[in-house]
Backbone as numpy.savetxt, mean C-alpha at the origin, in Angstrom:
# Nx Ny Nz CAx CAy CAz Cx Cy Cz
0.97 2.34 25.73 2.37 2.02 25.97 2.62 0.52 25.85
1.76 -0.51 26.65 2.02 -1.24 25.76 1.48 -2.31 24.65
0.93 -1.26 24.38 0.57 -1.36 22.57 2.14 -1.62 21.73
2.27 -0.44 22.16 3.86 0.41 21.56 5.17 -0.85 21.92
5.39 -0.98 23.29 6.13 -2.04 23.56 5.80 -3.21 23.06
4.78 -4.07 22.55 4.95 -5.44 21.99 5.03 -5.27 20.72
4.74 -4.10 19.89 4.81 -3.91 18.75 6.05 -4.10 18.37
6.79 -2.96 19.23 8.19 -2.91 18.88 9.32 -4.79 19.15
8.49 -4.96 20.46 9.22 -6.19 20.57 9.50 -7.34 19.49
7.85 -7.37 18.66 7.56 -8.00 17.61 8.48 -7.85 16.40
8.45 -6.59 15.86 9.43 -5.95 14.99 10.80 -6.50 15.13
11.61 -6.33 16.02 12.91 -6.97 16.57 12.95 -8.56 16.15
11.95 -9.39 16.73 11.79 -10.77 16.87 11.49 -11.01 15.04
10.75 -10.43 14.35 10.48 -10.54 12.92 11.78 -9.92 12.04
12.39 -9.36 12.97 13.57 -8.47 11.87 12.91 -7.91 10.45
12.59 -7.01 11.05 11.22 -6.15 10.13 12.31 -5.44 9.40
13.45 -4.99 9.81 13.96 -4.02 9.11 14.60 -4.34 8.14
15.17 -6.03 8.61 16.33 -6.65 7.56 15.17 -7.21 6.29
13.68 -7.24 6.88 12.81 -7.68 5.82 11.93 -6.83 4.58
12.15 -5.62 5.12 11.98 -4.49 4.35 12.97 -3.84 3.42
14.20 -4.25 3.65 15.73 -4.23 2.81 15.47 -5.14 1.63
15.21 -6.44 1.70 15.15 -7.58 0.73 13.44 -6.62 -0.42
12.47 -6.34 0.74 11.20 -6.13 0.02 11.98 -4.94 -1.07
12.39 -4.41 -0.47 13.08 -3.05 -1.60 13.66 -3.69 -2.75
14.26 -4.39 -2.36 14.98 -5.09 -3.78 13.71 -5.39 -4.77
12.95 -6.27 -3.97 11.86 -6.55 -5.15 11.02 -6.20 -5.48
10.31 -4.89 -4.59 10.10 -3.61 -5.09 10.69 -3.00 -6.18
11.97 -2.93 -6.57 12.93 -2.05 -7.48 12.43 -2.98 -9.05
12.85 -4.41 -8.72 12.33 -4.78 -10.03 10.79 -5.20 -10.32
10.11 -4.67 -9.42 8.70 -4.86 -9.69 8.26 -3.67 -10.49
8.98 -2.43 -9.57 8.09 -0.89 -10.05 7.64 -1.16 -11.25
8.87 -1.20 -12.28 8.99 -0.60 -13.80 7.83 -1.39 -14.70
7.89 -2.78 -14.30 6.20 -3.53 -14.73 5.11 -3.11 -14.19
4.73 -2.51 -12.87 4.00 -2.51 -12.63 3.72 -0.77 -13.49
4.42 0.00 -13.87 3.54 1.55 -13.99 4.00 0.94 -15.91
4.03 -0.31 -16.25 3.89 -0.13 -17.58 2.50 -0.96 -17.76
2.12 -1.91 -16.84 0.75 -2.26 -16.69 -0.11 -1.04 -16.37
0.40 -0.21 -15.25 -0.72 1.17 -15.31 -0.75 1.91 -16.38
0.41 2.22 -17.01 0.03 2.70 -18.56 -0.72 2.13 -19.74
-0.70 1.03 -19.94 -1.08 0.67 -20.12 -2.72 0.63 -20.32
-3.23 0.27 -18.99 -4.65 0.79 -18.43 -5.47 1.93 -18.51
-3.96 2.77 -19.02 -4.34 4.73 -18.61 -4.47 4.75 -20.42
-3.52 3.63 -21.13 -4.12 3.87 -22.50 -5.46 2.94 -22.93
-6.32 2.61 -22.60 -7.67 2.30 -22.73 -8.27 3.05 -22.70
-7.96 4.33 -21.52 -9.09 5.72 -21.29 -8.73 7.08 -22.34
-9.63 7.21 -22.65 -9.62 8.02 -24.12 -9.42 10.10 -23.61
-8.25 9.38 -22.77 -8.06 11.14 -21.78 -6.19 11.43 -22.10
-6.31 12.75 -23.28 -5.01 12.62 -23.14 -4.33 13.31 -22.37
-2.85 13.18 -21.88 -2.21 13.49 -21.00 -2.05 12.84 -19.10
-2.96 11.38 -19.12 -3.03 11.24 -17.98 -1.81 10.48 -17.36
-0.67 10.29 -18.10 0.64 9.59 -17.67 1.31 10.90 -17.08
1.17 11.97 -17.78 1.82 13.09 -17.27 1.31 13.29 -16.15
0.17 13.54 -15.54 -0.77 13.76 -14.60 -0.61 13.15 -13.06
-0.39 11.69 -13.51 0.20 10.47 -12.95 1.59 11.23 -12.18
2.43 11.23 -12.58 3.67 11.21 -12.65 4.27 12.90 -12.16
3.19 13.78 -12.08 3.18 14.87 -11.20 2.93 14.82 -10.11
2.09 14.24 -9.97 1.71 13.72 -8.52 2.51 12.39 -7.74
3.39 11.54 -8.40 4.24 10.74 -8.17 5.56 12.08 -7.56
5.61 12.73 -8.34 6.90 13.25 -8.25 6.59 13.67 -6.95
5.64 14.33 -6.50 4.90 15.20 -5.03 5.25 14.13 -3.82
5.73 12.89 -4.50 6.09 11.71 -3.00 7.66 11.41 -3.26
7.79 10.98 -4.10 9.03 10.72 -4.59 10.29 11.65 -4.47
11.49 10.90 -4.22 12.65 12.06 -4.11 12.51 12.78 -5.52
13.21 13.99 -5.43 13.02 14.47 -7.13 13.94 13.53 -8.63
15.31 13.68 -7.74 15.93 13.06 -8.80 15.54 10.77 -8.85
14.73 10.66 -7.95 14.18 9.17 -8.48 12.65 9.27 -9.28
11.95 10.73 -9.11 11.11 10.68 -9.85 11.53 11.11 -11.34
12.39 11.70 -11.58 12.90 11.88 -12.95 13.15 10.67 -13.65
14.32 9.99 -12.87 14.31 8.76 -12.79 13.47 7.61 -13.57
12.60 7.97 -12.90 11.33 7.01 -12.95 10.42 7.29 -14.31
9.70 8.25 -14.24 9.10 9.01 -15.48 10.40 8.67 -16.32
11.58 9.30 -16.88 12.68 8.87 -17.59 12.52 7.60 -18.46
12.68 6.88 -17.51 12.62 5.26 -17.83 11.74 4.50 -18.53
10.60 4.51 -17.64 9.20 4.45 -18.41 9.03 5.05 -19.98
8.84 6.35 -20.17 8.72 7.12 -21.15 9.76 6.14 -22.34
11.09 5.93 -22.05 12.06 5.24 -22.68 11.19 4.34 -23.36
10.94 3.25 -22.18 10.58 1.79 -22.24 9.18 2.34 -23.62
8.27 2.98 -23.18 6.85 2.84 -23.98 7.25 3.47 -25.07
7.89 4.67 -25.49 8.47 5.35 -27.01 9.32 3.88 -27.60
9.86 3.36 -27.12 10.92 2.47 -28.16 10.15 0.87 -28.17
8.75 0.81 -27.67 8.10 -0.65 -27.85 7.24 -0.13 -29.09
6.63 -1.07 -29.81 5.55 -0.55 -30.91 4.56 -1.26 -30.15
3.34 -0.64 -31.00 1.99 -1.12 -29.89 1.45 -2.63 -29.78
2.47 -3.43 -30.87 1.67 -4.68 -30.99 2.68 -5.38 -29.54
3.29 -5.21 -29.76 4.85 -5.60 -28.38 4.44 -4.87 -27.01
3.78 -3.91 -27.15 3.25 -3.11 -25.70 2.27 -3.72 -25.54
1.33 -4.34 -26.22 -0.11 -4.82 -26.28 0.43 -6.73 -25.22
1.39 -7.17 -26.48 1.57 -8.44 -25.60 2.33 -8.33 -24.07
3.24 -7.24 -23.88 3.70 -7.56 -22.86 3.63 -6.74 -22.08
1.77 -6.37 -21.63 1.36 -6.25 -20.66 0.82 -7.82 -19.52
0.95 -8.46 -20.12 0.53 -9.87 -19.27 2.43 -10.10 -18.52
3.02 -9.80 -19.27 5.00 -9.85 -18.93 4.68 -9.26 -17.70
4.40 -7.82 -18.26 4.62 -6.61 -17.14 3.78 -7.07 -15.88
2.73 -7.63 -16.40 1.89 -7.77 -14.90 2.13 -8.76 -13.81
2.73 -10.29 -14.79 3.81 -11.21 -14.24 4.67 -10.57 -13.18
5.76 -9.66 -13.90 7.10 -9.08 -12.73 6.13 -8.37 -12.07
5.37 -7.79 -11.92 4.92 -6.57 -11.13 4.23 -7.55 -9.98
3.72 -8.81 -10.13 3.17 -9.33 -8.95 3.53 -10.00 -8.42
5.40 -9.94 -9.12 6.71 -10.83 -7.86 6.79 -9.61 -6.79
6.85 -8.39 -6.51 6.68 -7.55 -5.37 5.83 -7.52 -5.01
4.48 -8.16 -5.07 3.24 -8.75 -4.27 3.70 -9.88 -3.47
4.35 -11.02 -4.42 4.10 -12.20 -3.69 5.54 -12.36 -2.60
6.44 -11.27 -2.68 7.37 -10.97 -1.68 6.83 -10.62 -0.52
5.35 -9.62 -0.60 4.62 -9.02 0.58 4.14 -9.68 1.37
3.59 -11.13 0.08 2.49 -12.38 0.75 3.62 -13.07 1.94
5.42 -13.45 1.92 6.09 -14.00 2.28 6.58 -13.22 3.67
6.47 -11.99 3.18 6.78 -10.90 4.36 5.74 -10.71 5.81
4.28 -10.72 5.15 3.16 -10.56 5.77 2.96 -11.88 6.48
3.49 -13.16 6.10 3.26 -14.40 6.59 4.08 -14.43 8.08
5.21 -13.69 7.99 6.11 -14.34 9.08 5.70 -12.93 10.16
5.05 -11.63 9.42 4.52 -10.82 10.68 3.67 -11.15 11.45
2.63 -12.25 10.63 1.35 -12.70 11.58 1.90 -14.13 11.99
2.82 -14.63 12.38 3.47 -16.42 12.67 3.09 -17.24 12.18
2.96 -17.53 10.41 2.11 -18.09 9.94 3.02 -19.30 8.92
2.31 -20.20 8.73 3.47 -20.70 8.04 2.62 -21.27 6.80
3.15 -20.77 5.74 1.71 -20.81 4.59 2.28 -22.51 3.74
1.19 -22.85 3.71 0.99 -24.15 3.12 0.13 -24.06 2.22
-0.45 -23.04 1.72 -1.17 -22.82 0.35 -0.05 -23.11 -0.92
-0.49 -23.95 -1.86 -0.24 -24.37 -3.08 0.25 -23.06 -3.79
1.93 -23.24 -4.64 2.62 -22.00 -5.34 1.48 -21.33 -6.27
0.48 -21.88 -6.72 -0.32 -21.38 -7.89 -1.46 -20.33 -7.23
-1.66 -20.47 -6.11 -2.87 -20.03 -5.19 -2.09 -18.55 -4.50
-0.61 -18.51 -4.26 -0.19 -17.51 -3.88 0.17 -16.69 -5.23
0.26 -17.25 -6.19 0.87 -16.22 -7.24 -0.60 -15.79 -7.55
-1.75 -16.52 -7.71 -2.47 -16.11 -8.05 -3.42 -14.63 -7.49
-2.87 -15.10 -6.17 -3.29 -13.99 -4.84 -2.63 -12.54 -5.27
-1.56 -12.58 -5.55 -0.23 -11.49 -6.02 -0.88 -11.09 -7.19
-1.39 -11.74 -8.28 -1.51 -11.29 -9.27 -3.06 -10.43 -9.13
-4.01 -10.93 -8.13 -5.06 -10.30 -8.08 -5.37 -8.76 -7.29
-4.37 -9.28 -6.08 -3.52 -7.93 -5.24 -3.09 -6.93 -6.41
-2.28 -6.91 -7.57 -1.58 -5.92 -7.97 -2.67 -5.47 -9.20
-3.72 -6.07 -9.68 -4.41 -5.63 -10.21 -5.84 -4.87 -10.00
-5.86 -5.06 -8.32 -6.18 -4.12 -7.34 -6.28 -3.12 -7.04
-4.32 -2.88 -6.81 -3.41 -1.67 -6.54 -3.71 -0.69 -7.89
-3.17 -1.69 -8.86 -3.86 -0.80 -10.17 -4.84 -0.01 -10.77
-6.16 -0.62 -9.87 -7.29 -0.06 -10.78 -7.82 0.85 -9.60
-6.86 0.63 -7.99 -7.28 1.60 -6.83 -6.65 3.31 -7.40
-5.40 2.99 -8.15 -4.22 3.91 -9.06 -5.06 5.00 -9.74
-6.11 3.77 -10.64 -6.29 4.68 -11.92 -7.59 5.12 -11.10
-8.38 4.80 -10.48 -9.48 5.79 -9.80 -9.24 6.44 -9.11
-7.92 6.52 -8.37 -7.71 8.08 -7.35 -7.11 8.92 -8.63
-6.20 8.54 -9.62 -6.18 8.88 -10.76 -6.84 10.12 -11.14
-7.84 9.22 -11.21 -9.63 9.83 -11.79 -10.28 10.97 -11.38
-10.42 10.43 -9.62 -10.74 11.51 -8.82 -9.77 12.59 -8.68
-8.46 12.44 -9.28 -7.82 13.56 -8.85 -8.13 14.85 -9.85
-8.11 14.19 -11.11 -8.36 14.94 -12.07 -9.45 15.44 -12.26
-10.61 14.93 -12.20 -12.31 15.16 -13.05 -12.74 14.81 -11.65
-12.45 15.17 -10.55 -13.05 15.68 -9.58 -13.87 16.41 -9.81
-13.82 17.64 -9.73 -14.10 19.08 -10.19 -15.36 18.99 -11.55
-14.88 18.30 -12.46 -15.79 18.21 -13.39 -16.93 16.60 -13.08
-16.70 16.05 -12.33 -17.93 15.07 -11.96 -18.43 15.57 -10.52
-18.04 16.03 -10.01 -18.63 17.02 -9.15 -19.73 18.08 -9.42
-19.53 18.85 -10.85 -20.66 19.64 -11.29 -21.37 18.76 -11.84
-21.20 17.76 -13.14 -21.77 16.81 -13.22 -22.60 16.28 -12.90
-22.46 15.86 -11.44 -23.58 15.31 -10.58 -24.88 16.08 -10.38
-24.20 16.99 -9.59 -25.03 18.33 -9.73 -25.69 19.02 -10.27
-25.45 18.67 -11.50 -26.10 19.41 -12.78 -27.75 18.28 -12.92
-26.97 16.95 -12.43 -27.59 16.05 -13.33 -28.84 15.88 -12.28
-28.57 15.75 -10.86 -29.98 15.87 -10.23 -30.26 17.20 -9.40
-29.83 17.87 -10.23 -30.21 19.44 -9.33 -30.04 20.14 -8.33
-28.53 19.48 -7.80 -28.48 20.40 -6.39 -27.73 21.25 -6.64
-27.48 21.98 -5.73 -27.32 23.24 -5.04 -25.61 24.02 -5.71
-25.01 24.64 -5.86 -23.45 24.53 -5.87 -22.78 24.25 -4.77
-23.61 24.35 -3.80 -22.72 23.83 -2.38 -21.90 22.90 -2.18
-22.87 21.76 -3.19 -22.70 20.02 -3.47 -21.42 19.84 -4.26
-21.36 21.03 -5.01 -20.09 20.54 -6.26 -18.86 21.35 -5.47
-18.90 22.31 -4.00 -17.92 23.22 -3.41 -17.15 21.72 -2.34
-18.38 20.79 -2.15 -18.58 19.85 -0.86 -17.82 18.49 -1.92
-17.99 18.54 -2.90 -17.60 17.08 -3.21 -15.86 17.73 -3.94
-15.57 18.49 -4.42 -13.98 19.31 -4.44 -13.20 18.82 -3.00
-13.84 19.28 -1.91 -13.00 19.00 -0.82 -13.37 17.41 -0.52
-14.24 16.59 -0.65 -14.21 15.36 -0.40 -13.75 14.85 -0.51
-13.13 14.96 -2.31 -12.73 14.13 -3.52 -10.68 13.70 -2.73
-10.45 14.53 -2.17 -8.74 13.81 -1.36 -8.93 12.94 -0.20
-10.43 13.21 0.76 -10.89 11.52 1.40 -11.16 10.48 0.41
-11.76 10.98 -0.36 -11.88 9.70 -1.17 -10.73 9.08 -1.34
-9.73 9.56 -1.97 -8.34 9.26 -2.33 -7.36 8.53 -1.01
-7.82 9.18 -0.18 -7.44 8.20 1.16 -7.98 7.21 1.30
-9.55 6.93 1.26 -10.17 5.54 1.62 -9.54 4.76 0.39
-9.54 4.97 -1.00 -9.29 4.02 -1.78 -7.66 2.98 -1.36
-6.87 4.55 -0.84 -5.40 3.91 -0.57 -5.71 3.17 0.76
-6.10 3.37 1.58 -6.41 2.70 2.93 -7.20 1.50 2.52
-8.06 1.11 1.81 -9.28 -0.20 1.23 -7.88 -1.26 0.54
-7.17 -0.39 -0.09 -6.18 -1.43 -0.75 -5.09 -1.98 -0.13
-4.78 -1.09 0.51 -3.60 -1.85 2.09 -4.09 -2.45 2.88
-5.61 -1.93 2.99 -6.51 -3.24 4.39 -6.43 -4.67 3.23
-6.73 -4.29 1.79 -7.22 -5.72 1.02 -6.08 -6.72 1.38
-4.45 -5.83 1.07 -3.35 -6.35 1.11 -3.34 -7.12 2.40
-3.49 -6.56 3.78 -3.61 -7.30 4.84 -4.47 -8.70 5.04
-5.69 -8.69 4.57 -6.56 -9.11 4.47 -6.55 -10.73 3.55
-5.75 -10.51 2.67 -5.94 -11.68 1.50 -4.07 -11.74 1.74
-3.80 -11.46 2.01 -1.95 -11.72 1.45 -1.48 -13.02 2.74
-1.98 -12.70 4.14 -1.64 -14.15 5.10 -2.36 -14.71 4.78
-1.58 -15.90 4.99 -2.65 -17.61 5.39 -3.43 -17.48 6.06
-4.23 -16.85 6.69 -5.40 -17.08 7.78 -6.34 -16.44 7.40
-7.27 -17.23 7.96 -9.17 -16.34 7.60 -9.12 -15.28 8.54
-9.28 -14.20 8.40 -9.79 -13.04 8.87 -10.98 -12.48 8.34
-11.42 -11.51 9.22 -13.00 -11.18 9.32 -12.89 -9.64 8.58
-13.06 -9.69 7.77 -13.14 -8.21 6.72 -13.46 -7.04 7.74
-12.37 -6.19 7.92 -12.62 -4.65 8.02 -12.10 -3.88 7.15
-13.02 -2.71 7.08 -12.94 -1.84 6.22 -11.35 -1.25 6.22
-11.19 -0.75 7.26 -9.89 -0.03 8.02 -9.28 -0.74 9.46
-8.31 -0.74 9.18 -7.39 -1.38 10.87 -6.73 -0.23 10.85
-6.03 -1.38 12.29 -4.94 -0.02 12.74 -3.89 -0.05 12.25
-3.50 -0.98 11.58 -2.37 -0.64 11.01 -2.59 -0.55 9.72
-3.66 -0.74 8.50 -3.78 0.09 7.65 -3.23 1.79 7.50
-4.46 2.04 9.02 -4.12 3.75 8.98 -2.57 4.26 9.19
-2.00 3.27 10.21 -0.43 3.88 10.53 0.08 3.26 9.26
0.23 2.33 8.53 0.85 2.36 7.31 0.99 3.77 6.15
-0.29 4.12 6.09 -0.42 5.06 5.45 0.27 6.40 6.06
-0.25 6.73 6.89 0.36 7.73 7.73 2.03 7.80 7.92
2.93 6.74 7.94 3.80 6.47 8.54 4.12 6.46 6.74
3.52 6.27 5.57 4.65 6.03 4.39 4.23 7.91 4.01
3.28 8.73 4.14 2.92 9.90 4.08 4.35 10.79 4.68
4.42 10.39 6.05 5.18 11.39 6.92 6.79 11.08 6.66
7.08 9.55 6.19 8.65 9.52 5.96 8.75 9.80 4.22
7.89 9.79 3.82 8.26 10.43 2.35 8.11 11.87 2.39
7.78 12.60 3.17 7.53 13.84 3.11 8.39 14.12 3.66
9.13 13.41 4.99 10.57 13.79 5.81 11.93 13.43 4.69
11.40 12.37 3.74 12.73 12.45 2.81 12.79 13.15 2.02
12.12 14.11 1.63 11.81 15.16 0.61 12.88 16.28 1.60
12.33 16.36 2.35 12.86 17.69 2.70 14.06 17.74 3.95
14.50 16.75 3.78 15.69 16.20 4.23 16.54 16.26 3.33
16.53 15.79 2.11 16.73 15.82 0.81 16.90 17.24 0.33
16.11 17.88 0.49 15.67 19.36 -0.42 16.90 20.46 0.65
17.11 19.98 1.71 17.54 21.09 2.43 19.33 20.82 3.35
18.95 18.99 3.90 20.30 19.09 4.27 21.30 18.05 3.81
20.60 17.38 2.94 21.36 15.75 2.27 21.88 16.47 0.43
22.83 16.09 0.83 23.68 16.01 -0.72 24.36 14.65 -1.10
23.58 13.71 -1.18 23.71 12.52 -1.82 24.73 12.51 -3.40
24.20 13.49 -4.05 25.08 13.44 -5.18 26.70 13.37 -5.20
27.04 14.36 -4.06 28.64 14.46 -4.00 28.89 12.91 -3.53
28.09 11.88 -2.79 28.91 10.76 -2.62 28.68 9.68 -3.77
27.00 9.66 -4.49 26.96 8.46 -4.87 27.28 9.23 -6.27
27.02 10.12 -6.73 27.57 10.62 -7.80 26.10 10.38 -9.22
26.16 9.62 -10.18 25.00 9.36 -11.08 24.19 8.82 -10.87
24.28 7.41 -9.57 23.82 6.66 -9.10 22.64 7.18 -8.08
22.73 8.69 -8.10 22.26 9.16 -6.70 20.16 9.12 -7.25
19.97 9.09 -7.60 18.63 8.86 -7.87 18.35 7.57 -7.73
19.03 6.44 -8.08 19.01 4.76 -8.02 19.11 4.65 -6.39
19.91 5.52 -5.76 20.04 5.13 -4.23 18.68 5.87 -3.62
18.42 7.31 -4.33 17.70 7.58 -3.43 15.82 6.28 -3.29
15.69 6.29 -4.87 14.56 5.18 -5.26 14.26 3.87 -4.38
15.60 3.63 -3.74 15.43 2.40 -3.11 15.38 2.76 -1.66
15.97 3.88 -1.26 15.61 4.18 0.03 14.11 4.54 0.23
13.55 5.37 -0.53 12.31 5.28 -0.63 11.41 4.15 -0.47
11.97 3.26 -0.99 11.37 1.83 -1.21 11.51 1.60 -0.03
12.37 1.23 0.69 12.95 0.95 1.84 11.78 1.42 3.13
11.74 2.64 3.19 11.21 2.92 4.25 9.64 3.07 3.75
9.07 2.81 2.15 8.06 2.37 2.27 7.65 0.83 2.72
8.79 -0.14 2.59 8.56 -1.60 3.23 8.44 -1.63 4.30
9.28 -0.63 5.41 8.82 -0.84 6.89 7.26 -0.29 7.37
6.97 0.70 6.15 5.58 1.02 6.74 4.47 0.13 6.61
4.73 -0.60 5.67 4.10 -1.46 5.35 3.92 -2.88 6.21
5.25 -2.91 6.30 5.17 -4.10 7.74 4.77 -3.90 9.03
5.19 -2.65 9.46 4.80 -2.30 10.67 3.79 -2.28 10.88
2.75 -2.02 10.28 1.41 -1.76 9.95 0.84 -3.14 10.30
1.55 -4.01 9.48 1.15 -5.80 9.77 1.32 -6.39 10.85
2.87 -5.79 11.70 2.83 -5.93 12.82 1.60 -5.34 13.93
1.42 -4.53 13.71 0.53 -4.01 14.80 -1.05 -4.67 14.73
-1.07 -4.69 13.37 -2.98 -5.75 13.51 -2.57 -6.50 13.86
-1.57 -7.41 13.84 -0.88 -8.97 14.20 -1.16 -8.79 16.02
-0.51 -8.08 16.38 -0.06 -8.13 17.97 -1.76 -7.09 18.64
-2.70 -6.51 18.16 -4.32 -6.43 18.40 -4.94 -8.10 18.45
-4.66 -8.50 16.95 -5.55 -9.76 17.09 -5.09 -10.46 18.08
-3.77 -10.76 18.28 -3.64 -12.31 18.83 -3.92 -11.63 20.34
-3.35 -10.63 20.94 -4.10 -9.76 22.75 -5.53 -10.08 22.29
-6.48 -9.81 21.22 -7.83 -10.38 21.19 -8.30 -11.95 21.10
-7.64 -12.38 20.70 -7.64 -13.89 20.85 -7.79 -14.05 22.22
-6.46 -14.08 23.02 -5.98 -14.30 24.02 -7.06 -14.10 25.19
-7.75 -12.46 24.91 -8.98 -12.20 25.61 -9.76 -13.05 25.62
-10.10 -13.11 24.69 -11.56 -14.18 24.32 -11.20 -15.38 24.37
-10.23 -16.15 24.49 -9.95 -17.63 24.54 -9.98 -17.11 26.92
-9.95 -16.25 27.35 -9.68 -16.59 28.80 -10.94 -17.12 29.16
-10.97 -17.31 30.49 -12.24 -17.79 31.45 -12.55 -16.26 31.93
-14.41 -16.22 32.14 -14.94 -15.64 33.19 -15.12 -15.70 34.25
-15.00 -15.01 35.34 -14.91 -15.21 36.74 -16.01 -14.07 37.05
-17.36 -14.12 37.30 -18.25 -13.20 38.03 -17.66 -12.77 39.05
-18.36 -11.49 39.18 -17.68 -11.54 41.09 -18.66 -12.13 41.94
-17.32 -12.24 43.43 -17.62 -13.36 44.50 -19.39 -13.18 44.92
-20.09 -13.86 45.03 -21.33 -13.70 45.74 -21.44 -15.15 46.54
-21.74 -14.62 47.35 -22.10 -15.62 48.63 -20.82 -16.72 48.98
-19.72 -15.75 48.71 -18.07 -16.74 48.98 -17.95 -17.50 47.76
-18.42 -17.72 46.80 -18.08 -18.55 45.82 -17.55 -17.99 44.57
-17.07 -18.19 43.22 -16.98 -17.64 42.24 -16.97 -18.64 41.64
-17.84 -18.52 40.23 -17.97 -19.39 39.00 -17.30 -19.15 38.06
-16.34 -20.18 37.17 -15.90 -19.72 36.06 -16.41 -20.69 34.92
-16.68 -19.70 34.01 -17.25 -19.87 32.60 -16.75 -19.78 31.59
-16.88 -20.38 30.76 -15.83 -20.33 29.22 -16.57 -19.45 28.76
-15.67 -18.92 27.36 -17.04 -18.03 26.29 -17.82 -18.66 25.56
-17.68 -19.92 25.63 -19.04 -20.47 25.18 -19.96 -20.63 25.94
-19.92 -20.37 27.03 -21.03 -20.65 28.43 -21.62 -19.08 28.09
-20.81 -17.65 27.46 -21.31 -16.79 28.19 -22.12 -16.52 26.71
């Protein structure tokens, strides 16, 4: 409880919500570079159909009419470039795609009270290494989603075990797909503030990030699917509104998430910066720093 209470207090004091409104915006013009850099990537691998593949499983998070949307657009953009123009402006695409990184780096700064004095070239550079990250975390859950199943026997085949192994690595293969998304939101935490932090695999607000963008995209689906008729108000626009709400309440998960390792560390600080006090023996009590102990 109060975990919960300074979290929330924090949130208020950061205006997490009014900062997840702006992240949407630059989210919106980041997306479209960033899944033409993943196409991109997905055309190096000599597997056809994996944009479609992609983009089925996008749709499985996404409102329906912003995943049409989305696929739509894209498809547009890559049919009407020729390959020598798709070839150069994947370095373009990867540019815009790591201005909604370096919005995160600005966002993530003021969740942990930080006030970044790193050089403009050192944060873009951070953004640009972050989203090429996100990317290649993309195309290996990608991977595993697909040829699961077939590198699963694979393995199996190749040093002789059992079929159990290829029944056992089928059901594995969607943890996997979690740790990769959880490794890349801890990285995001991890490298995006100004401050040295001590590498963990998973925090706590990694996991509630994830969890928390899982459960409100799955609540806008079927909020959506059953009692929201967006169309009768926004009319054509209604996929553009729904895309950014999406966005939207993926920025608070994302922050919140920052909030909560933020308000662990610094209660751990706070611990470890106090004095020790043994208990009383013989009427006296000693206090000790943590460097004494």
């Amino acid at each position: 409880m109060e975990l919960t209470r300074r979290v929330w207090s924090s949130i208020k004091e950061d205006a997490v919500m009014e900062r997840a409104a702006s992240l949407s915006y630059y989210f919106l013009f980041a997306l479209f570079p960033t899944l033409l850099f993943l196409t991109a990537l997905l055309g190096l691998l000599p597997v056809p159909g994996l944009w479609d593949t992609l983009m089925t499983y996008a749709a499985q998070v996404l409102p329906g009419d912003a995943a049409t949307l989305v696929n739509r657009t894209v498809s547009e953009v890559v049919r009407g470039a020729s390959g020598g123009l798709l070839s150069v402006g994947v370095l373009a695409a990867l540019w815009g795609a790591s201005n909604g990184m370096a919005s995160i780096v600005i966002a993530l700064n003021v969740a942990y009270d930080i006030d970044d004095v790193r050089p403009w070239w050192l944060r873009r550079l951070i953004a640009l290494t972050l989203t090429m990250a996100f990317s290649v975390f993309t195309l290996v859950a990608l991977l595993l989603l697909v040829f699961g199943e077939r590198i699963g026997e694979a393995v199996a085949t190749w040093f002789g075990l059992s079929q159990a192994f290829a029944v056992a690595w089928n059901v594995l293969q969607w943890p996997a797909v979690g740790v990769l998304v959880l490794t890349g939101t801890t990285l995001v935490y991890h490298l995006a503030p100004a401050i040295r932090r001590r590498w963990q695999w998973f925090t706590p607000g990694s996991v509630f990030a994830l969890l928390a963008w899982l459960a409100t995209s799955l609540g806008l689906r079927i909020y959506l699917k059953y009692f929201g008729d967006y169309n009768a108000m926004y009319g054509p626009l209604g996929g553009v509104i729904m895309l950014m709400l999406w966005l939207y309440l993926s920025g608070i998960a994302l922050l919140a998430g920052a909030e909560i390792n933020s308000v662990i560390e610094h209660a751990t600080d706070l611990s470890a910066a106090a004095p020790y006090t043994p208990p009383i023996s013989g009427g006296k009590s000693v206090t000790t720093s943590p460097a004494d102990r």
